[in-house]
matplotlib code that plots the C-alpha trace (Angstrom):
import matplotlib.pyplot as plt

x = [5.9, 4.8, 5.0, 3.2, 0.2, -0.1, 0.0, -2.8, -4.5, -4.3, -7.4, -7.4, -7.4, -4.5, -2.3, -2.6, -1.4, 1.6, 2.3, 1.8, 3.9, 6.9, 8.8, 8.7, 11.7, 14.2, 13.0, 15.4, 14.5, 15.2, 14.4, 14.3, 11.0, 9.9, 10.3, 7.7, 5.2, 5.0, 4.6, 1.9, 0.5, 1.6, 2.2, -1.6, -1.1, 2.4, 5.7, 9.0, 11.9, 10.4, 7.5, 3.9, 2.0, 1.8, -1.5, -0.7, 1.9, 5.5, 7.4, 10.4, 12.7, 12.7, 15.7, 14.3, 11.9, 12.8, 11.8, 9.3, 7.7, 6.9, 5.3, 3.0, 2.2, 1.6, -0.3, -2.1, -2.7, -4.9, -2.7, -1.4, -2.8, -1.9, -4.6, -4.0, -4.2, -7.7, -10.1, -13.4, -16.6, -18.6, -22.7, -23.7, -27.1, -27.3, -26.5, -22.9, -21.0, -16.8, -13.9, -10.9, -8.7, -9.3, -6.7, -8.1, -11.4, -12.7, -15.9, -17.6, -15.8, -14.3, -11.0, -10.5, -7.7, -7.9, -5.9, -4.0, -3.1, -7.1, -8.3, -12.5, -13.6, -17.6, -19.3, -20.4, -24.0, -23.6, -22.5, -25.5, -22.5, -19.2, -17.7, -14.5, -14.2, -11.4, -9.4, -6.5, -7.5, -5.2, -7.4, -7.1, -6.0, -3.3, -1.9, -4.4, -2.6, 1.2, 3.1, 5.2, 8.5, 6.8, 6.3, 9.9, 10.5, 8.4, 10.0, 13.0, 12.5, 11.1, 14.0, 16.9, 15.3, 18.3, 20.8, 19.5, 21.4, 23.9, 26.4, 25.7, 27.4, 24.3, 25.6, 25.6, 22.0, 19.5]
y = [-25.8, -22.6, -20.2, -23.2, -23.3, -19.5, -19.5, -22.1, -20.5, -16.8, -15.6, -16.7, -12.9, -11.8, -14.6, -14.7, -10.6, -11.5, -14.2, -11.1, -9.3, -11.1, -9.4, -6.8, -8.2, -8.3, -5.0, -2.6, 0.2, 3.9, 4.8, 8.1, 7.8, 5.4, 8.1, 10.3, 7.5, 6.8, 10.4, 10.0, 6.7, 5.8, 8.8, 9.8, 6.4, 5.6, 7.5, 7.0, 9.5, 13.2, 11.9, 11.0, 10.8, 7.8, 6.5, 2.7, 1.1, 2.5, 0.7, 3.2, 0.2, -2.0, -3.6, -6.4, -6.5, -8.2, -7.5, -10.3, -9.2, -5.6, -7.2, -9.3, -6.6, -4.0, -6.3, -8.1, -6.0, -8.5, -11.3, -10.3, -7.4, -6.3, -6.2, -1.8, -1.4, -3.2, -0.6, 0.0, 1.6, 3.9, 4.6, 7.7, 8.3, 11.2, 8.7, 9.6, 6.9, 6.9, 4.5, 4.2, 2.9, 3.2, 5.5, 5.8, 5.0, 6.5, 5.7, 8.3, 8.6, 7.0, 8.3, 7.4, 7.7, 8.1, 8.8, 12.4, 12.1, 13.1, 12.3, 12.2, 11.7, 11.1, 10.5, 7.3, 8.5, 9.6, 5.9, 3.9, 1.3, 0.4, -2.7, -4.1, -4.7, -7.4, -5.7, -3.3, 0.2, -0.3, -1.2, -4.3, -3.5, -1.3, -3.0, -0.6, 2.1, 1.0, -0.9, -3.7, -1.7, 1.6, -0.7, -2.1, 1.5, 2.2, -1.0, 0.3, 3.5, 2.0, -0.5, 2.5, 6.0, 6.4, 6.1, 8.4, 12.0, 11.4, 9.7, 6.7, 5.3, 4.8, 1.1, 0.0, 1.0, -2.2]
z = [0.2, 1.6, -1.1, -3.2, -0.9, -0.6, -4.7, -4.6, -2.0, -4.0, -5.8, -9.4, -10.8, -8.5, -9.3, -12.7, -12.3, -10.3, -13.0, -15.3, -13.7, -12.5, -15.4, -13.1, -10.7, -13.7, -15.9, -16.6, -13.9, -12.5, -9.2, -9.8, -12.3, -9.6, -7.4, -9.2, -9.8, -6.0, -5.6, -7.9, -7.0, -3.6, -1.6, -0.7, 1.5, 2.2, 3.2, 2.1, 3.0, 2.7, -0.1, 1.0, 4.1, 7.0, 6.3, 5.3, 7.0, 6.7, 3.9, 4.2, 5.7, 2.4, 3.1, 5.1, 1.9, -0.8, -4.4, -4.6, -1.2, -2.9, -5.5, -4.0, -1.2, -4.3, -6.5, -3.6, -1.0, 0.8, 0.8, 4.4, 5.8, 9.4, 12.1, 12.4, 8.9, 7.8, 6.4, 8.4, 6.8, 9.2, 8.7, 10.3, 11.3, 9.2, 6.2, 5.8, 4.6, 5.3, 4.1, 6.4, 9.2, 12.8, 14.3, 17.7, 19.4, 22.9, 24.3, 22.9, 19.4, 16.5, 14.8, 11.2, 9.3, 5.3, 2.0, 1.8, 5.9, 6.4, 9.7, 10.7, 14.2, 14.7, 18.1, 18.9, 19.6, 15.6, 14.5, 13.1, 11.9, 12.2, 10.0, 9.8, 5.4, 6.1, 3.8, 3.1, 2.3, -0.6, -3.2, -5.3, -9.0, -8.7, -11.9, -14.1, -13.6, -14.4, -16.4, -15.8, -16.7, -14.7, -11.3, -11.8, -11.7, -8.4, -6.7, -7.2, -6.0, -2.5, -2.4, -3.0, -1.8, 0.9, -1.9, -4.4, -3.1, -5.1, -2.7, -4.1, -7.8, -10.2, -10.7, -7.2, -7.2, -7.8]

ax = plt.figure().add_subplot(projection="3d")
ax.plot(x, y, z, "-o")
ax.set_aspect("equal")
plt.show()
């Protein structure tokens, strides 16, 4: 009943990509070209293993994730965002405009976090605005730059990083 009501309650554009992409979960895949998409596509935001930088939240523990989860969080990042990770646009007085997610706030300045590990702090006394954007910094449309069979690929690679050294037979990999 759950899952129905969060379908019904999904924007119309989103759910018809998830409904696009649910071919996704059974594709033929290879982690290790998802590996090199997510350091492509991913890794300015997110870790896994020794690839990206901890901007987003950590997805490196995937195995209480399941396949499906991935794909909605991917596809849908504002389906169910976590209170740390909303994105936050700040006004500077000088005009300045900057995207991010608050990392730490004093009273006298603002810490923002952003893509590629980049951190900004402004003084408060240099803040003409700062608003929430109730929304994850990951932005919404991520299925324009892969295909189905390439994000089967990427899930993949997030699901198995800690098997891929070689320790691990190719056909226990999922």
């Amino acid at each position: 009943r759950v899952k129905k009501l969060i379908v019904a309650n999904a924007p119309a554009d989103r759910s018809k990509v998830l409904a696009d992409y649910q071919a996704a979960l059974t594709h033929e895949h290879d982690p290790l070209r998802g590996r090199e998409l997510f350091a492509k596509n991913c890794a300015q935001c997110h870790k896994v293993g020794d690839i990206g930088v901890e901007v987003a939240p950590n997805i490196s523990d995937s195995r209480v994730k399941t396949q499906e989860q991935l794909l909605v969080d991917i596809l849908d990042p504002n389906r169910a965002v976590d209170n740390n990770y909303f994105s936050y646009t700040l006004v500077e007085t000088s005009g300045k405009v900057s995207t991010g997610i608050i990392s730490s706030e004093t009273s006298s300045s603002v810490t923002l976090k952003q893509p590629e590990g980049k951190t900004i702090t402004i003084l408060r006394s240099d803040i003409e605005e700062l608003k929430p954007n109730g929304a994850s910094l990951m932005p919404v449309g991520f299925e324009k730059q892969l295909t189905v069979a390439q994000l089967a690929d990427v899930i993949s690679f997030v699901k198995n990083w800690r098997y891929l050294d070689g320790q691990v037979p190719k056909e226990v990999i999922k």
